[in-house]
N, C-alpha and C positions, 0 to 999 in steps of 0.2 A: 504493500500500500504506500509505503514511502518513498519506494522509488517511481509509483503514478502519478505521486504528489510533486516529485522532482520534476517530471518531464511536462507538467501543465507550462510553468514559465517559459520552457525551451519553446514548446508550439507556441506559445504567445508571440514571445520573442521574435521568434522565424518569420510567423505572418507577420508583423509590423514590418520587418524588416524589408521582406516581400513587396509587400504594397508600398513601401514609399522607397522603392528602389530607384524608382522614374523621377524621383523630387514630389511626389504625389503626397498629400495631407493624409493621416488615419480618417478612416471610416469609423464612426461611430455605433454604427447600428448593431454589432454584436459586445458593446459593452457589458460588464456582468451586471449593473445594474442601473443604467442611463441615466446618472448624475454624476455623482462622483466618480460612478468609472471610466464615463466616457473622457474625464478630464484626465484622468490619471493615464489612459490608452493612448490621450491625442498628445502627452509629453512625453512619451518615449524616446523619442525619434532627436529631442534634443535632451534628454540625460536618462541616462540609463538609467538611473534611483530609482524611476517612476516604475519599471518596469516589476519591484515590488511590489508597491502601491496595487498596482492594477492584476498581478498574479492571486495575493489576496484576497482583492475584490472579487475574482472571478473562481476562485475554489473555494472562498467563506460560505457561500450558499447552499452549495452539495456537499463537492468533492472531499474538504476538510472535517463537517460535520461525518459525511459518511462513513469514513474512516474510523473517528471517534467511536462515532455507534456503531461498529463493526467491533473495536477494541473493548469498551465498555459492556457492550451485553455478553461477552464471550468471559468477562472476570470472573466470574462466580458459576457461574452454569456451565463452563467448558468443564472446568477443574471438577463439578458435580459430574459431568459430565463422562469424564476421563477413567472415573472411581476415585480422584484424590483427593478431594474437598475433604471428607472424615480422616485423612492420613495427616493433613494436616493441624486438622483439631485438636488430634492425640499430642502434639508439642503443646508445652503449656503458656500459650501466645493467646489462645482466648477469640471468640469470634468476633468482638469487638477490635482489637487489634488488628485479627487479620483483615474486617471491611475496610479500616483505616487505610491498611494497607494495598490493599485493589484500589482504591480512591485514588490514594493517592500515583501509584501505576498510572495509571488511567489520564490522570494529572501531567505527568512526563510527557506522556504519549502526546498529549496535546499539545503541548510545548515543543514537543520536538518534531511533530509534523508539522506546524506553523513555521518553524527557524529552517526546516526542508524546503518547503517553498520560499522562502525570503532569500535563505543564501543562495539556491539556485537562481531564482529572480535575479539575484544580485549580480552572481558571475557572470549570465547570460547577457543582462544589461552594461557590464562594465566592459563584455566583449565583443558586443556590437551595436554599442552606441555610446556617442561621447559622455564625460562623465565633466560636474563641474559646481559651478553653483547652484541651487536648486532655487525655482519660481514656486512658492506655493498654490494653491489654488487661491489664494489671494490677492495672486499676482504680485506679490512681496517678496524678492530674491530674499536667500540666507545661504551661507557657507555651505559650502558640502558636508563637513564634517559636523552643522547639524542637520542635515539632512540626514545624512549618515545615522545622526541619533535618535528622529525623529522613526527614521526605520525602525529599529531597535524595540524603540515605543509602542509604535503600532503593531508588531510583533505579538508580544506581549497582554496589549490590548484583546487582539485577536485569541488569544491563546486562553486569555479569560474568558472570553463568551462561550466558547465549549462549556463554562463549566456547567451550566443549566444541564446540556445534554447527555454532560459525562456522569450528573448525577441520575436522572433518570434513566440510563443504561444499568446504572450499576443495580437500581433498584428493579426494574427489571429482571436481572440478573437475578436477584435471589427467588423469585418465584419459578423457576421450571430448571429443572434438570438435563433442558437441552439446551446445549450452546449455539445452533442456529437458528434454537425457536426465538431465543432471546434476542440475538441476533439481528434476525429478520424484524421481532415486534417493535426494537429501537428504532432501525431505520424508517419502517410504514410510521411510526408516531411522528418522525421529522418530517415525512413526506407531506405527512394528513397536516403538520402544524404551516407548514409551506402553504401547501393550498388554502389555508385557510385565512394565511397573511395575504393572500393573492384577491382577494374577495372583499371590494369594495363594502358590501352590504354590513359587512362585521367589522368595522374601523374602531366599534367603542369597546371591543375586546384585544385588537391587537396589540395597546398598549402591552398589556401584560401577557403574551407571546414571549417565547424566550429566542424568538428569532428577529423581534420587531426593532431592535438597537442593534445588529449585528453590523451596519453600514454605519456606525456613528465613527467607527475610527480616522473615515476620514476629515474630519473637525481638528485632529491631531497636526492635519496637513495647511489646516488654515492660519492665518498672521492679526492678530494672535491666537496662540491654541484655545479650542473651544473645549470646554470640560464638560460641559452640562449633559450632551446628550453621551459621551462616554461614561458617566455617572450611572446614568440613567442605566446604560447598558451591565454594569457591572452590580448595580442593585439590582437588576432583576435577578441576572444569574445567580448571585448571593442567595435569594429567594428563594428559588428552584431547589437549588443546591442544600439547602436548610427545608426546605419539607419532604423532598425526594432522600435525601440522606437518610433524613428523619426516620423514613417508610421503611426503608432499605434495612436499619437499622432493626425497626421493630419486627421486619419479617425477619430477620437475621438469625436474633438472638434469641428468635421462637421457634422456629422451622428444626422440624425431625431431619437431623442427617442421616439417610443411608447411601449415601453413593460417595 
C-alpha cells in the first residue's frame, strides 16, 4: 500500500509535466478537489513544493484514508483472526494495553503513509520542476525553506485527520473475528460517509462528518496561516477518536476471546 501511495505523486508529476511541455498552462479540471487543488496543481510547473501540496490533496480523499482503513480494521481481527489474539493475552500486558497499542500502530501507519506521499511528492517535484521561493495561495512569496516547513506542517496536519478513521477501524476491529470482514466494513463506512458529504441536501450534518475539514490544511498555505478551520478539523477527529476509542475499549475489555 505504500509503495501505491508512493507512485500517486510520480503520475501527478509526469502529467503536469506532460501537458505543459509545449509552455501550455495546467488544466484544472481533474483537480482533487476544485479549490484549493486546482491552485496547488496550477503551481507546479513553477516550484516543485507544490507538487506536495497537490499529491495530498488528491490521495487525502480515498487513497490515504483507504489505506488506513485497510490497516486499522485488520489490528484486532487479523490477529483474532490468525488464532493469536488469546496468545497474546497470556503475556501479562492486559487488553487495555495491548488496544493502546494497535492504536497506537495504526497511528504510525498514518504518519508514515502521509511522509510516503510528501517525500515522494517532494523528490519528484525537486526533479522536475524548479525549486525556489514559494507564492502562497495568497499570493504572498516566502522563503523556500518555509515552504519547506510549511510542508512538514501540513504533513502532519494531514496525518491527524486519519485519526477519526483510524479510531473507528480499530473499533471495528474488535467486533468480528474476520480481518477482511473488518476490513471491508471500515472502508464501505468511508465510502457511505463520502457520499454522504457529496449531498447537498444534508449540509446541516456535514459539519460533524469526520471527512468535512479534511481540505482545511490548505489555510496552512495561506499568508497568514489560517488556524480556525484546521482546529476545526482536529477537534472533530479528537471526537471521533474519544467515542470510537471509547466503544473499542468497552467491547475490548468485555469480548470472550477464543481465537
Amino acid at each position: 500500500m505504500l509503495g501505491v501511495l508512493a507512485v500517486v505523486p510520480v503520475l501527478i508529476g509526469v502529467a503536469v509535466k506532460i501537458e505543459t511541455s509545449d509552455g501550455g498552462a495546467v488544466g484544472g479540471g481533474g483537480a482533487p478537489d476544485g479549490g484549493a487543488g486546482v491552485a496547488f496543481v496550477s503551481q507546479i510547473t513553477n516550484n516543485g513544493l507544490f507538487l506536495v501540496f497537490a499529491a495530498l490533496a488528491a490521495t487525502l480523499p480515498f487513497f490515504l484514508p483507504m489505506a488506513v482503513g485497510v490497516v486499522a480494521g485488520d489490528s484486532v481481527a487479523g490477529e483474532a483472526n490468525a488464532g493469536t489474539l488469546r496468545y497474546l493475552l497470556v503475556a501479562p500486558a492486559g487488553r487495555v494495553r495491548l488496544l493502546l497499542a494497535k492504536f497506537a500502530a495504526v497511528m504510525a501507519f498514518c504518519l508514515v503513509a502521509t511522509l510516503t506521499v510528501a517525500l515522494s511528492a517532494l523528490a519528484v517535484g525537486v526533479l522536475l520542476f524548479p525549486v525556489g521561493d514559494v507564492t502562497t495561495i495568497s499570493g504572498v512569496p516566502v522563503p523556500f525553506t518555509e515552504g519547506l516547513w510549511r510542508a512538514v506542517l501540513i504533513a502532519a496536519v494531514v496525518a491527524g485527520s486519519l485519526v477519526g478513521l483510524a479510531a473507528i477501524g480499530l473499533f471495528v476491529s474488535t467486533l468480528t473475528s474476520s480481518g477482511i470482514a473488518a476490513m471491508a466494513t471500515t472502508v464501505g463506512l468511508l465510502i457511505t460517509v463520502q457520499i454522504l458529504q457529496s449531498i447537498p441536501q444534508l449540509d446541516a450534518v456535514h459539519p460533524y462528518l469526520f471527512t468535512h475539514h479534511w481540505m482545511s490544511f490548505a489555510d496552512l498555505m495561506r499568508e497568514p496561516l489560517l488556524w480556525d478551520g484546521v482546529l476545526r478539523n482536529l477537534g472533530v477527529q479528537a471526537a471521533y477518536a474519544a467515542v470510537f476509542g471509547s466503544a473499542a475499549w468497552a467491547r475490548f475489555t468485555t469480548r470472550d476471546i477464543t481465537s
